[in-house]
N, C-alpha and C positions, 0 to 999 in steps of 0.2 A: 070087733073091738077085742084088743086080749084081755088077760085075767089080770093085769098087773097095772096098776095106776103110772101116770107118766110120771117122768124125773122133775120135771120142774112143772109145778100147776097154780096158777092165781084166780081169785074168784073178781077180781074185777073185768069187767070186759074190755077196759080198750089196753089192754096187757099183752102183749103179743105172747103169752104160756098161761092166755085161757083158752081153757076147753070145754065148752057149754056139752058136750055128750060125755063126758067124761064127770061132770059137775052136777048132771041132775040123774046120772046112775047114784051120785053119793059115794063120797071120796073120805073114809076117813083118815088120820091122823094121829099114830101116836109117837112121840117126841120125848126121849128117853125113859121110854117105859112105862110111861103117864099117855092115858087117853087126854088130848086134846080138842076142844069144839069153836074156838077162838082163831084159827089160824088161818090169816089171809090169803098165802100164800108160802110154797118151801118150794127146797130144792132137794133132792136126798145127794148128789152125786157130789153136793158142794158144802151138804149138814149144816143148814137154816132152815127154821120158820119166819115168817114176819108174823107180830098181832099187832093187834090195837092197844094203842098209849090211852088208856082211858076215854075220856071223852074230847079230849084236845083234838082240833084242826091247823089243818095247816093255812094259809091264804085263800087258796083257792074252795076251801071248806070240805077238802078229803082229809078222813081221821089219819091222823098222826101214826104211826107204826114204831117198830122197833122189832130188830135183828135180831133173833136169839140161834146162837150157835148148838149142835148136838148132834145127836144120832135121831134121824127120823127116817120112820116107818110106813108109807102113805097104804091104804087095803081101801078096798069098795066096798060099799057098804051092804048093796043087793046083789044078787048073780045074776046074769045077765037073761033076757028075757026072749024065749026060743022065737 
């Protein structure tokens, strides 16, 4: 695995840009500047995060999201394990 988190990463699993070895090294997130612990999912190559809209669902009872455009940062959180 390399030293650089991917472009685009989602912590849901049936997302086809998650990545469960990449997700329990620990992926952090900082989103202009600001550490972030909220974020479902981003893209860096396209400058989004999605979070969570509060406690709101949608029908099918996945939490509600929203778009937030920026400059994001994604780092790991551990080094990787010899």
């Amino acid at each position: 695995m390399s030293d650089t988190p991917p472009d685009h990463l989602a912590v849901n699993p049936q997302s086809p840009f998650h990545d469960a070895a990449a997700l329990q090294r620990g992926v952090g997130v900082r989103f202009n500047g600001i550490e972030r612990d909220d974020v479902e999912e981003y893209s860096v190559s396209e400058g989004w995060i999605r979070v969570q809209a509060g406690k709101a669902r949608d029908r099918r009872g996945n939490p509600m999201t929203l778009k937030i455009k920026g400059t994001v940062e994604p780092y790991f959180l551990q080094l990787p394990q010899p």
